[in-house]
C-alpha positions as CSV (number, residue, x, y, z in Angstrom):
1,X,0.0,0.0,0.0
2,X,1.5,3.7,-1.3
3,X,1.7,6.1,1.2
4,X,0.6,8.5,-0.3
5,X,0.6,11.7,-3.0
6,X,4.1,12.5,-2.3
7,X,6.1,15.2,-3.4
8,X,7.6,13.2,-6.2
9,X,4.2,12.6,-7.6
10,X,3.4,16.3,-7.1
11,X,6.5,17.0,-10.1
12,X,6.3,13.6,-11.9
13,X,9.6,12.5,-11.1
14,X,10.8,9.0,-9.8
15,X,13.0,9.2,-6.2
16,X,16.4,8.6,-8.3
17,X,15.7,11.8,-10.6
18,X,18.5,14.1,-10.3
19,X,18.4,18.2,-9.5
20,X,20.9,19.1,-12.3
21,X,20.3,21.0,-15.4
22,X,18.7,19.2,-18.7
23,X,21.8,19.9,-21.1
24,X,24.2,17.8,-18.4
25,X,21.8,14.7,-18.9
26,X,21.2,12.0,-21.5
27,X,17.7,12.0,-23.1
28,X,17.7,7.8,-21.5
29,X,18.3,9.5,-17.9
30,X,15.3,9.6,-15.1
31,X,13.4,13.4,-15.6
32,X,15.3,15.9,-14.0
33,X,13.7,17.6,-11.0
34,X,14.2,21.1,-12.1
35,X,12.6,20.3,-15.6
36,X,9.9,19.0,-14.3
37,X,9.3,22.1,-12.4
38,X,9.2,24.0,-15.2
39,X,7.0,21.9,-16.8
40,X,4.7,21.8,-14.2
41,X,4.6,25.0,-13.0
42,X,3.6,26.3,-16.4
43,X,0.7,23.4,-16.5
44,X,-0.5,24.7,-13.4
45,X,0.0,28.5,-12.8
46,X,-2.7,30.0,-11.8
47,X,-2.4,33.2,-15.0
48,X,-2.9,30.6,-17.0
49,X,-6.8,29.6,-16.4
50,X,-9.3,31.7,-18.3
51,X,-10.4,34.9,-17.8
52,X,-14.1,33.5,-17.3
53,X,-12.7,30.8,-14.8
54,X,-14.3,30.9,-11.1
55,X,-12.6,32.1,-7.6
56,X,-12.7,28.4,-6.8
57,X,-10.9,27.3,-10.0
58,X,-8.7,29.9,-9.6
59,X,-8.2,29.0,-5.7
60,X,-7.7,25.0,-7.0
61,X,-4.5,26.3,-9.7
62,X,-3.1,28.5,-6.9
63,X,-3.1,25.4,-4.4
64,X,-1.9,23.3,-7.3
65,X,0.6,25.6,-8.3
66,X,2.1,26.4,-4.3
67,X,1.8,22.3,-4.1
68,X,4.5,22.5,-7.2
69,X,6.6,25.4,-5.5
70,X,6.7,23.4,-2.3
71,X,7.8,20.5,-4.2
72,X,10.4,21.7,-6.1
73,X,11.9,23.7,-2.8
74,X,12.1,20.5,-1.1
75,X,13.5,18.1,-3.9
76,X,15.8,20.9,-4.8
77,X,17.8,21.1,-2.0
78,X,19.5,18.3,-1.2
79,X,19.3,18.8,3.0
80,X,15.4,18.8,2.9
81,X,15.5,16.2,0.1
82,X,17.0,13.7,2.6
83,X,15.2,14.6,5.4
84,X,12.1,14.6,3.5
85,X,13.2,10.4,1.7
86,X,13.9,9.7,5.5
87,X,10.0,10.8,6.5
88,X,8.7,8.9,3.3
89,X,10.8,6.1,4.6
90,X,9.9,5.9,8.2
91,X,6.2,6.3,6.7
92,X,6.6,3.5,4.7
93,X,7.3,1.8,7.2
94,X,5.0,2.1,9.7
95,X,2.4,1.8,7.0
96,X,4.2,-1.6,6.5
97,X,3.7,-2.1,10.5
98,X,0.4,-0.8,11.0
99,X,-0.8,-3.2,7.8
100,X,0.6,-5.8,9.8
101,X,-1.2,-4.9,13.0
102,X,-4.5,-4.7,10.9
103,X,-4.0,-8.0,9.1
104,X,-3.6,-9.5,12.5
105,X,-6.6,-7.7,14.1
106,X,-8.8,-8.4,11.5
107,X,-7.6,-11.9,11.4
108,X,-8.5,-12.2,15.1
109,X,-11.8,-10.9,14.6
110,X,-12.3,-13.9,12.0
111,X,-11.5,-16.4,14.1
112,X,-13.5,-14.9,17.0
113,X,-16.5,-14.6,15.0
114,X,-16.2,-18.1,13.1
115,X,-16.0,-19.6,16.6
116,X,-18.8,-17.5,17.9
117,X,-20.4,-18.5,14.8
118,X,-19.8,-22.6,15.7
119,X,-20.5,-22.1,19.2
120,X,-24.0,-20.3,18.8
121,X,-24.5,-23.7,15.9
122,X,-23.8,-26.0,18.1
123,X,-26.2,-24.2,20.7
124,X,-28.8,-24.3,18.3
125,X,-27.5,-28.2,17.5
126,X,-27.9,-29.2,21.3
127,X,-31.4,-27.9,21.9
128,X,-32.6,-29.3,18.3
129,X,-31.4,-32.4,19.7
130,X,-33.1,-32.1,22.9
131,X,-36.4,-31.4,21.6
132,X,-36.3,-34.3,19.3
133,X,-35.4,-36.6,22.3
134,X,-37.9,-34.9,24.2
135,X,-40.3,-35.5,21.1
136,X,-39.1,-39.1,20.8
137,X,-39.7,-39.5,24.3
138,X,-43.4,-37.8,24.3
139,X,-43.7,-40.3,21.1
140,X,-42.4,-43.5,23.0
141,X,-44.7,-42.8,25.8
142,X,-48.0,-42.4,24.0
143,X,-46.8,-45.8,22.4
144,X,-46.4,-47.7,25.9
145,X,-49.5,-46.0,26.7
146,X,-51.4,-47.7,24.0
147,X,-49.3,-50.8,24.1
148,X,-51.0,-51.1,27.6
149,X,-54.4,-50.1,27.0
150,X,-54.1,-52.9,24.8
151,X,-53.0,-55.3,27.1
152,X,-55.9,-54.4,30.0
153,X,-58.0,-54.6,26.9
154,X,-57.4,-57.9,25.5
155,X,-57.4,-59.3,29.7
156,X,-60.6,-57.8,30.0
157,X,-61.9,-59.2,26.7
158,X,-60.3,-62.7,28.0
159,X,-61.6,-62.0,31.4
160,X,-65.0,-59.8,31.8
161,X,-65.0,-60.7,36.1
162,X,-61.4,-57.8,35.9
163,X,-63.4,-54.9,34.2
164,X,-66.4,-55.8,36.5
165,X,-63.7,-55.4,39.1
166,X,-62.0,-52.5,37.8
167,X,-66.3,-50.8,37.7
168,X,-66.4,-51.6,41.6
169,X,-62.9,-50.0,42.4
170,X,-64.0,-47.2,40.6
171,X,-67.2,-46.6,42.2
172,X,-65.3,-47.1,45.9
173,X,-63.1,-44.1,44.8
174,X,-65.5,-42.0,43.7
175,X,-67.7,-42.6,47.1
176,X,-64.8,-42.2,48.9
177,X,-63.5,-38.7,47.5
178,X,-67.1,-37.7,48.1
179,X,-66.8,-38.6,51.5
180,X,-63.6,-36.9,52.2
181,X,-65.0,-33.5,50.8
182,X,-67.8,-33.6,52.5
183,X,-66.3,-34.1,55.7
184,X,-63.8,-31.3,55.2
């Protein structure tokens, strides 16, 4: 990842390109800094807009243009030019670290949400489980149930003294409930 518009993007120039004059320099050589000064600052000067243009055209040139100035003051001089490759330096590299950092953050955040993600799954897994069991057991009761209530019914269909029985047993318990509410 670039840093950023830097002052050599500002003139057009690469960081080897050289602050001597054009005539000293092959045509093959990387463009001089001073040249492309020139160049730009005649692209951009501000005289050079129309005379219809707007205050905030002309505001955009004159930005443009000190953005050229600055440029060429700093690449110019070989003192600031140093200081200036060690600040795009140090920038590229805590760009470089702070990528790293992100990378790493974001690749925690990943993993923290995938395992949130399987954890809340196999939350979802575990009660979907227990309400089938629950369901299979709700299922397997009403099965004995009937299972049984076929049994008493094919003993009471083999032996008609049990549900006889069973009526009398019945008819105590109902007498005796009644007896026991209306003593209370």
């Amino acid at each position: 990842m670039a840093v950023g518009l830097t002052l050599y993007d500002v003139l057009g120039v690469t960081p080897d390109a050289t602050t001597e004059d054009a005539t000293s320099v092959l045509a093959s050589s990387p463009l001089l800094v001073r040249k492309a000064y020139k160049l730009k600052a005649l692209e951009t000067h501000p005289d050079k807009l129309e005379p219809t243009a707007t205050e905030r055209q002309r505001r955009a040139a004159e930005g443009k243009f000190r953005n050229v100035c600055d440029a060429f003051e700093v690449l110019s001089d070989p003192i600031k030019r140093k200081a200036y490759d060690e600040r795009i330096t140090r920038a590229t590299i805590n760009l470089k670290m702070w990528d790293g950092e992100r990378e790493r953050r974001n690749q925690e955040r990943e993993t923290w949400a995938r395992q949130l993600r399987e954890q809340s799954e196999a939350r979802i897994k575990a009660r979907q489980d227990w309400y089938d069991s629950l369901q299979k057991a709700k299922e397997e009761k009403a099965r004995h149930e009937a299972m049984v209530e076929q049994f008493y019914q094919e003993l009471r269909d083999r032996n008609p003294e049990w549900e006889i029985r069973r009526q009398e047993v019945l008819k105590r318990k109902a007498l005796l409930r009644e007896k026991t509410k209306s003593s209370k």
